[in-house]
Structures are given as structure tokens and as C-alpha cells.
N, C-alpha and C positions, 0 to 999 in steps of 0.2 A: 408727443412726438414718437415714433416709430421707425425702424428701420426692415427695410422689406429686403427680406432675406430667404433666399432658394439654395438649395442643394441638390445637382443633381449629377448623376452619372450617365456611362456613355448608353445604358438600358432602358434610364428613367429618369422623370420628373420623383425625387425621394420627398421633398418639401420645398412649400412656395410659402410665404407666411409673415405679416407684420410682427417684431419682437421689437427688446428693449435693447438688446444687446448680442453677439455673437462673438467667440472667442474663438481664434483658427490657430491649429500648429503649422504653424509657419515653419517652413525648413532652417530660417535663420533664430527662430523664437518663437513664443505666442504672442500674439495680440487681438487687442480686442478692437469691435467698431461698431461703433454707434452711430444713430443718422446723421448725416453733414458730415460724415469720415472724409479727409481728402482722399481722392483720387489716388487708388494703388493698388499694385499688382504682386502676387507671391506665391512660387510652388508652397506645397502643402505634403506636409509628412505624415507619413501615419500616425496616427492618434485619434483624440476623443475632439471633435466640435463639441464647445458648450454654449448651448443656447441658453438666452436670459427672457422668458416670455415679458417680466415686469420687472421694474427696479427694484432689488433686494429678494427676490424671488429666487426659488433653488435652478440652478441649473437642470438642463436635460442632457444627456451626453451621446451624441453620435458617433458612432467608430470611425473613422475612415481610415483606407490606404491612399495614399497618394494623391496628386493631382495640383490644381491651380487654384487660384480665391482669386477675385475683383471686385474691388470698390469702386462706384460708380454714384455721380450724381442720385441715382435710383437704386441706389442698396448694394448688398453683397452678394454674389454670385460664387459660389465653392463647386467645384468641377471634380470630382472625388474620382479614381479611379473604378474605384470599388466602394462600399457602404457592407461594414461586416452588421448582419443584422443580430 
């Protein structure tokens, strides 16, 4: 099982991409979501997305400022402000 998960800003498509796992800073917390995540919606504070390509697999860290996240039936969707490269 997989969770299909995109990052993108108001510029670009940054990533579209089946993982195991994604971890968002959420403005109230982090958390993580895995496929079959309910349904849910969260500003996003600056920090690092860590992507999990496989279970127990090292993280990859994406910077971002700001923005939104969405769980959906069909994965997670992160709206990043900006993506510090």
C-alpha cells in the first residue's frame, strides 16, 4: 500500500509521487499520514516535510514556508508557500 503524495507551490508542481509515509508541520503539531488517512485539512508552518519513500526507510527532508496540507481519499496534497531549495 502507498500514499500518493504531491507538494506543490504557487510556481510549480515540486513532487507528485507514491510513499510510505509523510510527516507535515502542521501549525498546531506534526503529523504524520499514511494511506486510508481520514479526511483532513491543516495550515502548515515552516519547517522540514519528511518524506518516508519505505517503511523504516530514512527520511528526505523538504524545507518549506508556509501553506496548507489535505488528506483526501486520494493522498496528501501540501500547498507550500514557498519550497526553500
Amino acid at each position: 500500500m502507498a500514499l500518493q503524495f504531491e507538494l506543490v507551490t504557487p510556481a510549480r508542481l515540486v513532487r507528485s509521487e507514491s510513499v510510505h509515509m509523510v510527516v507535515v508541520p502542521g501549525t498546531e503539531g506534526e503529523f504524520g499520514v499514511l494511506e486510508g488517512h481520514a479526511p483532513f485539512m491543516s495550515t502548515v508552518r515552516d519547517g522540514a516535510v519528511k518524506v518516508y519513500r519505505t517503511e523504516g526507510g530514512p527520511a528526505e527532508e523538504i524545507i518549506v514556508e508556509g501553506g496548507f496540507a489535505e488528506v483526501t481519499p486520494k493522498g496528501l496534497t501540501v500547498l507550500a508557500e514557498r519550497v526553500v531549495d
